[in-house]
Every structure is written in C-alpha cells, then in structure tokens.
NUDO-227242 format. One record per residue: x, y, z of N, C-alpha, C, O in turn; residue in three letters. Coordinates in steps of 0.02 Angstrom, whole numbers, plus 50000, padded with zeros to 5 digits. Layout:
NUDO-227242
XYZXYZXYZXYZAla/...
//
This chain:
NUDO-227242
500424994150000500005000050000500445006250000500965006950033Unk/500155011249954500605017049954500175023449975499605024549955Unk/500495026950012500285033650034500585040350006501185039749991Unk/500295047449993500895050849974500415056450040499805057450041Unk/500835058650077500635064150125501095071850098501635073350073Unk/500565074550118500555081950088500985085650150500655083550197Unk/501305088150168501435092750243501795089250273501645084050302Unk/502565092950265503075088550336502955093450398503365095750437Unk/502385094250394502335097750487501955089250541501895083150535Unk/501815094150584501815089450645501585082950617501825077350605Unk/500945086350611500305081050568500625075350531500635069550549Unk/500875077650481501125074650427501785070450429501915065850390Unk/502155072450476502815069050490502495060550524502595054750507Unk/502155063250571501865059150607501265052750584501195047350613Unk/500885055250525500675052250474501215047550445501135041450453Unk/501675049350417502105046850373502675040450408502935035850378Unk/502725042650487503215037750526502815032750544502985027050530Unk/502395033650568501785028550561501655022450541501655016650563Unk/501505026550473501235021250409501885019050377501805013250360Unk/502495021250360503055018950349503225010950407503365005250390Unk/503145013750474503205007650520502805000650504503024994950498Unk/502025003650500501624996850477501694993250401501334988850379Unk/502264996250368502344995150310502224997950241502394995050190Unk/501925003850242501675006750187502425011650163502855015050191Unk/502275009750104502825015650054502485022150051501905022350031Unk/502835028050071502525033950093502945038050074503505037950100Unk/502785043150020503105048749996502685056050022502085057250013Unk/503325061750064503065067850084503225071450052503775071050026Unk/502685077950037502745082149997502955088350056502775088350115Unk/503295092450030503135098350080503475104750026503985104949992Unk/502955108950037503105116549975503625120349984503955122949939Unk/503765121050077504575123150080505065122650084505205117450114Unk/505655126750063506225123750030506475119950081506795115050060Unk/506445120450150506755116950197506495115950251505955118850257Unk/506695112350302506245115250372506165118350387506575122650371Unk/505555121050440505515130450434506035129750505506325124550518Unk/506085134450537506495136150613505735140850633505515138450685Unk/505385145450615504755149250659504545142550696504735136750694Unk/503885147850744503475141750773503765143350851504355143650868Unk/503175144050890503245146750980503445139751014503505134350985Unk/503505140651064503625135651113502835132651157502465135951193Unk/502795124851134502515121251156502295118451210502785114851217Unk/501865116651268501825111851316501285105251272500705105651252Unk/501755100051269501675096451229501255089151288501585084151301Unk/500675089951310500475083151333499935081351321499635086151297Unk/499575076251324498835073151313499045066751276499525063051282Unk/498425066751232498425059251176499075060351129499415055351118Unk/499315067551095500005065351077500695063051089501105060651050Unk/500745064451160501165061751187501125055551207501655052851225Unk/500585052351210500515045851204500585042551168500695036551181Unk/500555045351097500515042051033501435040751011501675036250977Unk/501795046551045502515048651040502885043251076503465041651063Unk/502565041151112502725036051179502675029851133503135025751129Unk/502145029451099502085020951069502445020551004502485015250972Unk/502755027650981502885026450916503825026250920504225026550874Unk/503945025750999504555027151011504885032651007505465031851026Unk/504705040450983504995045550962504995049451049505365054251060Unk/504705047551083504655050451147505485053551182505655059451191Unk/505855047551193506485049851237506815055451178507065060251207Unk/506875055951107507275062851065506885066151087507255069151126Unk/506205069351099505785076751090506045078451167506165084351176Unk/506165073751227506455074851299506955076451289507055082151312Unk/507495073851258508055078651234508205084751209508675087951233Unk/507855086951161507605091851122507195095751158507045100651124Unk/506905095651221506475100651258506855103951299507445102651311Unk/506425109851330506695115151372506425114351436505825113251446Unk/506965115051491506475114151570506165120751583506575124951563Unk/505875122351597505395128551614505105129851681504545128151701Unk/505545132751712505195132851782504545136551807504125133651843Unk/504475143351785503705144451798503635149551739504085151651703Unk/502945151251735502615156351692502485162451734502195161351787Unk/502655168651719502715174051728502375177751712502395176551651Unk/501855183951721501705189651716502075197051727502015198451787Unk/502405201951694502785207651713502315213051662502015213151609Unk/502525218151729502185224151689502525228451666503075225651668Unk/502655235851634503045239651596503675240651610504175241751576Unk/503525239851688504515241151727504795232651706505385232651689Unk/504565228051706504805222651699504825218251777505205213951799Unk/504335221051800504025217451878503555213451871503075213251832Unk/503865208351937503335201651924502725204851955502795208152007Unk/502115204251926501525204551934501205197851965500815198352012Unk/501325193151945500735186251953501315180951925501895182851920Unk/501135174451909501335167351890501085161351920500565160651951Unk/501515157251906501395151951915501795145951890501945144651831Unk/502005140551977502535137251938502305131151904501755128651914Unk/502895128251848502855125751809502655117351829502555113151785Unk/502605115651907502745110351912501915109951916501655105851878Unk/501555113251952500925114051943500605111151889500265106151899Unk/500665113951824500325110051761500545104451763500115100051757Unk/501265102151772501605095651783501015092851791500625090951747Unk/500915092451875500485086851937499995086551891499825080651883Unk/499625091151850498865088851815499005083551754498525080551731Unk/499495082651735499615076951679500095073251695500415070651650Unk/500285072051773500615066651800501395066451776501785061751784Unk/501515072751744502275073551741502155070651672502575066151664Unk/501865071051634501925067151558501905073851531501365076851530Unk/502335076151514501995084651505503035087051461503525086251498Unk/503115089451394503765092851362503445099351349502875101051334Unk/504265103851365503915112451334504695109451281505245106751287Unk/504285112151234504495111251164504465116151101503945118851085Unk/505025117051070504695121751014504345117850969504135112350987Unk/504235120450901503725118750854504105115050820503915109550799Unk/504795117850810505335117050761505555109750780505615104750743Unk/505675110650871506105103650878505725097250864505885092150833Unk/504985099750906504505093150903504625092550818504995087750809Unk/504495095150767504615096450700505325091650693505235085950673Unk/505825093150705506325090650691506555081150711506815076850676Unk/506235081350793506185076050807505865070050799506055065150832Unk/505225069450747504845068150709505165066650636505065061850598Unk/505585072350629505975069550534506315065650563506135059950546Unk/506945065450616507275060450609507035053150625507185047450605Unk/506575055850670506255044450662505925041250615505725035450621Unk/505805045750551505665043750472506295039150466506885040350480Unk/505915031950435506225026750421506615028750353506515033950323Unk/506965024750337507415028050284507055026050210507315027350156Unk/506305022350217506045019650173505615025750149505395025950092Unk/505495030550195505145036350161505575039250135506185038950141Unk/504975044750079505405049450025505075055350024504525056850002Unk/505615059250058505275065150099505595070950055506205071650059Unk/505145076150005505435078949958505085086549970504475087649967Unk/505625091649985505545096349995505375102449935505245100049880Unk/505355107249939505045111949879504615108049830504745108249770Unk/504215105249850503655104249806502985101749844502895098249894Unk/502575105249799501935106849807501365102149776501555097649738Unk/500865102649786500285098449733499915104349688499685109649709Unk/499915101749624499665105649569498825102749575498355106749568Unk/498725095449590498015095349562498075087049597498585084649621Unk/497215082649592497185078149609496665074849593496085076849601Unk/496905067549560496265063749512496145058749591496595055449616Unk/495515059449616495325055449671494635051249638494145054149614Unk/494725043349643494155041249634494015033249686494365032449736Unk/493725030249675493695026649717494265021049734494325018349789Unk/494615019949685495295015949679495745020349724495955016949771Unk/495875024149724496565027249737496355034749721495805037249711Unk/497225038549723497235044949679497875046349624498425043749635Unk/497795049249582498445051049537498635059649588498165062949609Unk/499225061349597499465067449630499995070449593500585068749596Unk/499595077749537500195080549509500595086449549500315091749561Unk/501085085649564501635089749586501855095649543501705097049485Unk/502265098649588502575107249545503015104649501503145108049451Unk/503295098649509503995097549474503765090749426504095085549421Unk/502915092749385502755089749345502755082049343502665078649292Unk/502895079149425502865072049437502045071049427501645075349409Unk/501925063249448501225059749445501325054549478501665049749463Unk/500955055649533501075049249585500455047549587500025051749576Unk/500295040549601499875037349604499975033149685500475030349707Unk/499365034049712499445028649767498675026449801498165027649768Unk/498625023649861497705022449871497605026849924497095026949959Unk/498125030749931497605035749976498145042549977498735041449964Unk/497945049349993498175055950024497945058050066497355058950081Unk/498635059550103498405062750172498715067950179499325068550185Unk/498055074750180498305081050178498365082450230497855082950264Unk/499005083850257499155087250317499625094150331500105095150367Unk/499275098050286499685104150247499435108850305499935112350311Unk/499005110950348498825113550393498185116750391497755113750361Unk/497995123750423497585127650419497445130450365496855131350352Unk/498025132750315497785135550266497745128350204497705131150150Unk/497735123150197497715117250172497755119250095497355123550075Unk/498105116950060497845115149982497535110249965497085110649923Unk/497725103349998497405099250001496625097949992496235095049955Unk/496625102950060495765104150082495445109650033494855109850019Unk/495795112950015495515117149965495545115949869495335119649825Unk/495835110149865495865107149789495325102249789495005101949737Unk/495105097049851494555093649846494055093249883493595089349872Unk/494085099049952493395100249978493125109449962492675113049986Unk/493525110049924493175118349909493685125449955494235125049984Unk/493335129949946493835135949973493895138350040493405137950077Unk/494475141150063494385138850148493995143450181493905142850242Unk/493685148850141493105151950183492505148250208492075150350247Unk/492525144050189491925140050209491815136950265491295136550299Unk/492505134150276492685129850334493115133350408493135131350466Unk/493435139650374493895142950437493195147950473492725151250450Unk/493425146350528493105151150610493575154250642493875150850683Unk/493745160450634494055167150646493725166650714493205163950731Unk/494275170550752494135170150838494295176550873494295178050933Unk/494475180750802494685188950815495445188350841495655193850858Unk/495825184450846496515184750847496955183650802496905178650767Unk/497595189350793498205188050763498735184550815498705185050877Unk/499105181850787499865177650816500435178250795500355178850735Unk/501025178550808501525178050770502065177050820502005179050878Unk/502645173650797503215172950844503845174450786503725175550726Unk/504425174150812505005177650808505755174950843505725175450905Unk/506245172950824507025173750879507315180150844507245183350792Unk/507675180150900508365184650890508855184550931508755180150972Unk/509415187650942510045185450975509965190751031509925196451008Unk/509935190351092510195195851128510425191851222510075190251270Unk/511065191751211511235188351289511015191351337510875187151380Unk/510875198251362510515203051417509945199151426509805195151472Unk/509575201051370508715197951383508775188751377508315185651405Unk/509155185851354509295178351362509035177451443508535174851468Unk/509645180951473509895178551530509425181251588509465179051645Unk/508905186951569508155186951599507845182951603507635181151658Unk/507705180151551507055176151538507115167451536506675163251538Unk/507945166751530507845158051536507615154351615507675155051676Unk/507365150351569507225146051635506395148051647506065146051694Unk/506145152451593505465155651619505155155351558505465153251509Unk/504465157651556504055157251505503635164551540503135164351576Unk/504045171451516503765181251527503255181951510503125177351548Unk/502815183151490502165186951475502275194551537502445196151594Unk/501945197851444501805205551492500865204951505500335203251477Unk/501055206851549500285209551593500105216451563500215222351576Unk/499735212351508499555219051467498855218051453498625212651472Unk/498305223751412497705222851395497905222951307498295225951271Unk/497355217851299497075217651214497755217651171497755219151111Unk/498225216051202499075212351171499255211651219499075214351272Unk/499905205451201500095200251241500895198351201500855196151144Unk/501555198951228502035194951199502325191451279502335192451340Unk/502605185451210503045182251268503615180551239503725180951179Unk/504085178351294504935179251280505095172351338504875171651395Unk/505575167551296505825163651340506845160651278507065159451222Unk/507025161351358507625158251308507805151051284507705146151320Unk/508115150351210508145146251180508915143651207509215146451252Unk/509195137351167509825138251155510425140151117510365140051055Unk/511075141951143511265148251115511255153351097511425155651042Unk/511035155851148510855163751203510085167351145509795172851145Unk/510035163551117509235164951075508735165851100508465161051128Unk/508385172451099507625172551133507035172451097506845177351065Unk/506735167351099505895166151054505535171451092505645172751151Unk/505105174451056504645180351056503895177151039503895175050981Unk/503315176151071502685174851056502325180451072502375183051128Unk/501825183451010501415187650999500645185751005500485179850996Unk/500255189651017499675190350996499125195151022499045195851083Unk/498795197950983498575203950986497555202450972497255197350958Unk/497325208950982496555209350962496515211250879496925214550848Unk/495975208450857495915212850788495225209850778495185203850791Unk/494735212550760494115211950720494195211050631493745211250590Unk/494765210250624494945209050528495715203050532496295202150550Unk/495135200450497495575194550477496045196450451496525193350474Unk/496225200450407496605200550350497355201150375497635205350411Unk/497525196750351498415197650360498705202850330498535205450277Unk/499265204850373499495210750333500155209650280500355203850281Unk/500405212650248500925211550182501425208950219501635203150219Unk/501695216950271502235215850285501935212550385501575215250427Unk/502295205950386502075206650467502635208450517502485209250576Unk/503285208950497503665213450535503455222250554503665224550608Unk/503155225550519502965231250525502325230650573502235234550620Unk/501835224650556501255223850588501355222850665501045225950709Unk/501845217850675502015218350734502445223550775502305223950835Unk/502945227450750503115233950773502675240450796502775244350843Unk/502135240450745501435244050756501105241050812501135243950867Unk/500905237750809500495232450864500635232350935500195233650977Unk/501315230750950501425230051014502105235651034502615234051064Unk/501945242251006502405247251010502245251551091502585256251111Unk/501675248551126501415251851171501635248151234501595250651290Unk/501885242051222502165236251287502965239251320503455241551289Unk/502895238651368503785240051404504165235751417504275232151369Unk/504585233651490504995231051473505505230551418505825235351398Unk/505545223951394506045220351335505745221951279506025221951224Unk/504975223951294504695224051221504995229151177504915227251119Unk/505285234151180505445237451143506255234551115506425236051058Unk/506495232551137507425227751117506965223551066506935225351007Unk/506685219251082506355212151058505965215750983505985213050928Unk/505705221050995505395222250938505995225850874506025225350812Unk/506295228550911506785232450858507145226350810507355227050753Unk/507155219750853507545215750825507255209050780507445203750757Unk/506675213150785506065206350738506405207150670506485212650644Unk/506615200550639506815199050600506565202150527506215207150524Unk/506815197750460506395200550385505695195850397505595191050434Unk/505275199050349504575196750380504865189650335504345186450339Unk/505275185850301505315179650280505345172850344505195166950342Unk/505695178550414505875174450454505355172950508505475169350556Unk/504615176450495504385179050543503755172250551503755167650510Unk/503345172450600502745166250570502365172150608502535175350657Unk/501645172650557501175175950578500575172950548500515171150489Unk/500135172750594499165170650552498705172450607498815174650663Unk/498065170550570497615170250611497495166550658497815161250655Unk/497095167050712496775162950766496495160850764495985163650782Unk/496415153950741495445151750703495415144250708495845140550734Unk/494875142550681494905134850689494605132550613494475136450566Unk/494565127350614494275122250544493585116250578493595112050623Unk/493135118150538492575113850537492275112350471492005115850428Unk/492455104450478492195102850410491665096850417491705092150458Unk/491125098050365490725090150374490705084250364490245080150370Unk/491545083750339491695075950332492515078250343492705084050347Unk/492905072550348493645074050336493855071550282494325074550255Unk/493555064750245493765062850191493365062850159492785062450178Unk/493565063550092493185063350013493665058949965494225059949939Unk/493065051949965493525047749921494145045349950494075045450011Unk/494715043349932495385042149946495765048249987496275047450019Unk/495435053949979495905058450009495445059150073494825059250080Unk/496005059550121495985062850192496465066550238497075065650234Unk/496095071950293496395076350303496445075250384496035072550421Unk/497285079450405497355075350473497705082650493498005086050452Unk/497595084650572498015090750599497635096650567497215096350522Unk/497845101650596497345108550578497005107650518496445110050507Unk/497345104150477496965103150391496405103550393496085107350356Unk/495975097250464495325097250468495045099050522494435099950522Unk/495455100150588495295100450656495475105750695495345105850755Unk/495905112350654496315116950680495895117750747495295118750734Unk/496075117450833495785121750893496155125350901496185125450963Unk/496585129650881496875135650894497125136550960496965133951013Unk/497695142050942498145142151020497735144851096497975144451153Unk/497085147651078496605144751158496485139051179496275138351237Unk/496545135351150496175126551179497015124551177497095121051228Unk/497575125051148498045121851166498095114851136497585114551102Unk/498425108751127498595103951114498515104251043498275098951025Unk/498605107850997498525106450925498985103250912498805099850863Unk/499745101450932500135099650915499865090150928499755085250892Unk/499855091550989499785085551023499215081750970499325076050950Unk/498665085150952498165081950937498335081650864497925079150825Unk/498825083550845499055082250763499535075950761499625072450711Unk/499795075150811500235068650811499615063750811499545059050772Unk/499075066150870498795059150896498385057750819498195052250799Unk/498325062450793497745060750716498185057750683497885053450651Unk/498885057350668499245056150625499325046950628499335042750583Unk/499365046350705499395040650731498815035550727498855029550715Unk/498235039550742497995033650740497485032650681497105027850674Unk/497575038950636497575035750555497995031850517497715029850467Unk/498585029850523499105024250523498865017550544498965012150515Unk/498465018950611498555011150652497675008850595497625003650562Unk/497195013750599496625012850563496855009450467496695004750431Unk/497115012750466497345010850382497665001050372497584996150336Unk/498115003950443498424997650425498224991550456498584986650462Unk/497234992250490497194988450530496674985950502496694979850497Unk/496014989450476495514990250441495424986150368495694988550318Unk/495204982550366495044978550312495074983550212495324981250161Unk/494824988350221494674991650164495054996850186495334996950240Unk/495085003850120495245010050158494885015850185495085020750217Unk/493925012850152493615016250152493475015950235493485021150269Unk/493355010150262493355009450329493765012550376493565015250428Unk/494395012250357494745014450390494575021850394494465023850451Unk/494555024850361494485032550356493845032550411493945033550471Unk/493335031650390492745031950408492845030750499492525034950531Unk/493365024050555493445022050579493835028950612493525031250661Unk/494425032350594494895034450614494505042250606494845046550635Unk/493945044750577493585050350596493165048950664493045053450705Unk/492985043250670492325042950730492925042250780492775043850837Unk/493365040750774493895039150858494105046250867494075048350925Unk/494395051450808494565058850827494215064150824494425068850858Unk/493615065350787493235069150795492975072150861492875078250864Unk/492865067850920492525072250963492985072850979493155077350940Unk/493595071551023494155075751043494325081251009494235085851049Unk/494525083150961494435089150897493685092550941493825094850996Unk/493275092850930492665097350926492505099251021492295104751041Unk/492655094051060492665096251129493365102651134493315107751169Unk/493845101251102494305104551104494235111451086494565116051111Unk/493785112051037493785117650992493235122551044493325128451061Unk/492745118751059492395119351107492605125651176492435131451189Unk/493045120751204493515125051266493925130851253494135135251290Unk/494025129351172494265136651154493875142251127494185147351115Unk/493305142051117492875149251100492665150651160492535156551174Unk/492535143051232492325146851288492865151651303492705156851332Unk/493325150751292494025153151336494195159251295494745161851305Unk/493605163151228494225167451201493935175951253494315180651262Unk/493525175751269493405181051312493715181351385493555186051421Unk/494205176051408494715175551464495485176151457495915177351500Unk/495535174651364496025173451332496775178751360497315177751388Unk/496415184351335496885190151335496435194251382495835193051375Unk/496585198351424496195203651478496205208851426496655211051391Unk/495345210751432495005217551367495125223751399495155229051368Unk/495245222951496495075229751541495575227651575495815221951572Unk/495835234651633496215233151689495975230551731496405228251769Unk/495235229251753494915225351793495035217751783495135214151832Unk/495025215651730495035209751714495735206851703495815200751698Unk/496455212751698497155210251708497035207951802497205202351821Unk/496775212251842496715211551907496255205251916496365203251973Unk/495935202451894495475196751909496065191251908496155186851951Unk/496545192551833496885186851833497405186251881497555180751905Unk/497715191851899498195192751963498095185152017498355179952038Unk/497395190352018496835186652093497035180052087497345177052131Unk/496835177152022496695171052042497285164852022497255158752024Unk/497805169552001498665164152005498705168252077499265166752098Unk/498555170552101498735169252177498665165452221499085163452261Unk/497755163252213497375159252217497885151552219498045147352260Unk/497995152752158498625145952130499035143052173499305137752158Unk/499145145952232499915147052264499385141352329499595135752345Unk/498745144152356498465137652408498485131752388498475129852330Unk/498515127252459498365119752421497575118752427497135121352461Unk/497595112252367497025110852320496765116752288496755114952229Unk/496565122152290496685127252238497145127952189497015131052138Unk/497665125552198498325125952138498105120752102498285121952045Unk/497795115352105497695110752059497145114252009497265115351950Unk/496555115852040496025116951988496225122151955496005121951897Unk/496635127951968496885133351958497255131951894497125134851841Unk/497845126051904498245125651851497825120451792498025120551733Unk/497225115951814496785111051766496515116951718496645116451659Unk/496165121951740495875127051710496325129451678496025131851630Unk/497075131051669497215135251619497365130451566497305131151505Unk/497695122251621498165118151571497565114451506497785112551452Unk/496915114051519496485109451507496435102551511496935100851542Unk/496145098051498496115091151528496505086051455496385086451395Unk/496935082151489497065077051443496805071851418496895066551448Unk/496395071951356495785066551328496285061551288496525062251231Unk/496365055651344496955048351294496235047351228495655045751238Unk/496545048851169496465046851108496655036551113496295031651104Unk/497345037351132497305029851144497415026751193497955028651215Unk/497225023051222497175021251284497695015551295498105015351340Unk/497595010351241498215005151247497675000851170497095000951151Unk/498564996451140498494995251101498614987751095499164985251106Unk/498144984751079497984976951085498084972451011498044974550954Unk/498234966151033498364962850979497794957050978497794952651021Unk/497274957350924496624952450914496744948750847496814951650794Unk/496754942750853496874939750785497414941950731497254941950671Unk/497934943550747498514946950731498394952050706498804953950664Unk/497874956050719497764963850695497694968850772497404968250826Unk/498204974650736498314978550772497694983050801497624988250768Unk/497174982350861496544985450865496594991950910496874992050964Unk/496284997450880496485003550920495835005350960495315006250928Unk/495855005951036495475005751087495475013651118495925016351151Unk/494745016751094494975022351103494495022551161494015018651167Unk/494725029751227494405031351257494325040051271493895042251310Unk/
//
C-alpha cells in the first residue's frame, strides 16, 4: 500500500512515521524549501504524547525540550506581577507533560522517518485525480504519483483541503486573533528570561519571551483585531501592534527579524462536514485546527496522524478505515475547539479590571488544592485518544477512550 502525504509539519511527519512503520511506502510532499525554524514554544501533553510514547519518538523530543520553571506575568518596569510554577501544570498530567518548540518537536519527528520514506522538499501539489481506487497526485515538478490514499496534512491554510473540499472560507472560524512569533540574538534579555516562560501583563496584546539555546530569545505575539486580514508586511504589523508594551518589548521588537523569518496568522479553527472525500483525507489543523486557546494542536496532530496509520493499517478496506479513524478523533477535535471559544473572552484581559481578576486568581494558585484546579483550568484536561493498544487475531486494534 502506498501513501503520498502532503505537509512535513507535525501532522504529517507523524502520518508518514507511522504508516512507513506498519509498512506502507510513503512519499512527503512539503512546499518549503526546507524546514522552517519559526513556530512558539510548546507544552506538549495529552493523547500526543502518548502516541510519541508508542511510536518510540518520545525519549529525542525529551532531549530536544526546554525545562521551564514557571510562567510569569511583568508589567512595563519589567516586575513580576502574578505566575505560576511550572510544576503545577506538571501534577495535572502526572509529569507526562515537554515544553517544546514547534521546530524541535518538528525536527524530532523527521529524524525517526524510516529511511524507506521519500521526503521531498520544495514541492507542492498542482492538482488531484481522486476516485474510488486510489488517487493520481500532480506535483510542481510535473511528477504523477499514484497511490490508494492522500493525506493532507498541509495545515490551516490546506491546499489539500482546498483542491478537493472547496475554498477555505467555508470551513475557517476566525476568533478575532492575530499571532506571530519571532528569535533573535540578545544575551542581556537571554539571561532574563531563561528558565521562564515572561508574559507582559498587558490589555488587548500580549508577547512572550523565553530563552532558547545559544543565548536565543523566542518572542510569542498576539494581539486583538476584528479583521482577519493579514497584513503584507508582518514585521511592520508587529512593530505597530505592540509598540505600546515595556519592558524588553521594545529591544525584542527592534530586532524582529525580515518578515521571511517571521510566522504570523490568524487565530481560528477548521470545521468541516466530513474529513475525507474519496481516497483523500485530512489530518492536523487541515481538518481540526483548535487554535492556540484550547492548546494541544500539536499534540492532537500527532495523535490524528497516529491513529490514522494504526486505522489504515488495521482496517480491512480503506474506506473503513477513514470512516473508523474520523469517529475515534472527531470528538476530541470538537470538545477541544469547544474549550477554546469558551476561553476566548478570558484569553487576553480587554480591561484593567480583568488584568486584576487574573492577578487574583494565580494567587489563588499558590493555596493547596486550589493550585490544582487553578492550574487544570488554564492547562485543560488530557483526553487519551489511545488508551492502549491490543493485539486480536494478529491485527493491530485501536481502543479508544
């Protein structure tokens, strides 16, 4: 059986190591020239890290992670306002819990690609003959692949999803937020912020700053806007934007990179009324984006990746499988998405009343048994996608809960 997956991001890496393991010949497409390096820093736990755990990639992304001792609030002088330590979210996921960038989880994912995949960078999909056999997949570089199934895991803005389920206005839910993150070099502000995860205690914008390695500081943005529309340049957008924050913000901003280096989008999610059409199917924001309020997108792009692999390669047909591997991820996806529109009016504080509510209640954080519900509420709850994986009549059966 052959696969060709669209997107070496989370989704898609994870798709591809997968189904390479259970045996399938699996060719990745991905449109940019290389790996990207953008992309904020992660708390990576739930059903994907479970899935990371069974697929063996677990102990590299522990390598590849950052220890993080607590999260921080500072206001214009660069005074702690509020926080909260890091071990806190720990205790709610039993210590199963990586802060991770995008890039590494990204990175640590290519290298446990078996050497049987063919993972081909700068190229794109031109078009796609899907019928009930299989699909033909024409590429930028005038190839024609043929295989029995695609799995678009190109992301939020999908081509995939937009060459065979239509245009993405249809399906994207705008949440009134922009995002964007950023590095740059500066050892002063390094040597502030490691070991921490800053947020300014600000209204209706928000950056954060934590150090990388080799004295590198990641920058996470995000701001209010009632217009979707992205702007040309988003280095300027973000200089405009958060020109009103103190502290570091003003070092950090002078030093935002060319907007080539920059990652910026919307805040939104994806709802669609099926995930597959025909042979093609879609896995990770492609079909399920919950956006950075609900948290675990990452997580929940591995766990889709995973256990559309174990469905494909377990499932009698492929139509089943598809069909099988939507009813096991779907409601996790939609509860998720769920907790994040409740959460976008808590998201960012609109008033100074409501920076002071949040004060209140990471203070709150600091009693016992209060620190638990305190830190459940921000961390959200971990829904095992897989629970454990059983062997019935020599087929691999995926037991979801």
């Amino acid at each position: 059986m052959k696969a060709v997956v669209c997107g070496a991001g989370i989704a898609g890496l994870a798709s591809a190591q997968r189904l390479a393991a259970l045996g399938w010949d699996v060719v990745v497409l991905e449109k940019a020239a290389a790996p990207r390096t953008q992309g904020y820093m992660l708390d990576f736990f739930g059903p994907g890290y479970d899935a990371a755990e069974a697929m063996g990639v677990l102990p590299r992304l522990a390598e590849l992670g950052y220890h993080v001792e607590e999260v921080t609030y500072r206001d214009g002088a660069g005074r702690r306002r509020a926080g909260m330590r890091f071990a806190q979210f720990a205790k709610i996921v039993r210590g199963r819990l990586l802060s991770i960038t995008r890039s590494d989880l990204e990175r640590g994912l290519r290298e446990s690609l078996p050497d049987t995949v063919d993972l081909r960078f700068d190229t794109s999909i031109i078009s796609v003959a899907n019928d009930a056999d299989g699909v033909a997949v024409t590429t930028s570089d005038n190839a024609v692949l043929e295989a029995d199934v695609l799995v678009g895991a190109d992301g939020i803005h999908s081509a995939v999803r937009r060459i065979v389920f239509g245009e993405e206005d249809t399906y994207l839910r705008y949440l009134g937020f922009h995002t964007a993150a950023f590095v740059f070099d500066d050892d002063a502000i390094h040597a502030q912020v490691d070991g921490q995860f800053c947020l300014t205690d600000s209204v209706d914008r928000q950056l954060g700053f934590y150090g990388l390695r080799e004295g590198k500081v990641a920058v996470f943005a995000v701001h209010r806007t009632p217009d979707p529309t992205l702007p040309d340049d988003p280095r300027e957008a973000i200089r405009r934007e958060y020109a009103s924050l103190g502290w570091i913000s003003p070092t950090a901003l002078a030093a935002c990179p060319a907007p080539t280096e920059v990652y910026y989008d919307q805040v939104a999610q994806i709802e669609l009324p099926s995930w597959s059409r025909g042979r093609v199917v879609l896995v990770g924001d492609a079909c399920g984006a919950v956006s950075l309020l609900a948290g675990q997108g990452a997580s929940l792009g591995i766990a889709g990746g995973y256990v559309l692999a174990e469905h494909l390669a377990g499932a009698g047909t492929v139509d089943a499988a598809l069909v099988e591997y939507e009813r096991a991820m779907r409601p996790v996806v939609t509860a998720k998405q769920r907790v994040a529109r409740d959460s976008v009016r808590w998201f960012l504080p609109r008033s100074a009343l409501q920076l002071r509510m949040r004060r209140a209640i990471l203070r709150l954080a600091r009693l016992p048994l209060l620190d638990r519900y305190v830190a459940g509420s921000i961390a959200g709850k971990s829904t095992a996608v897989v629970t454990r994986l059983a062997d019935k009549g020599g087929r691999r059966v995926i037991v979801s809960g």
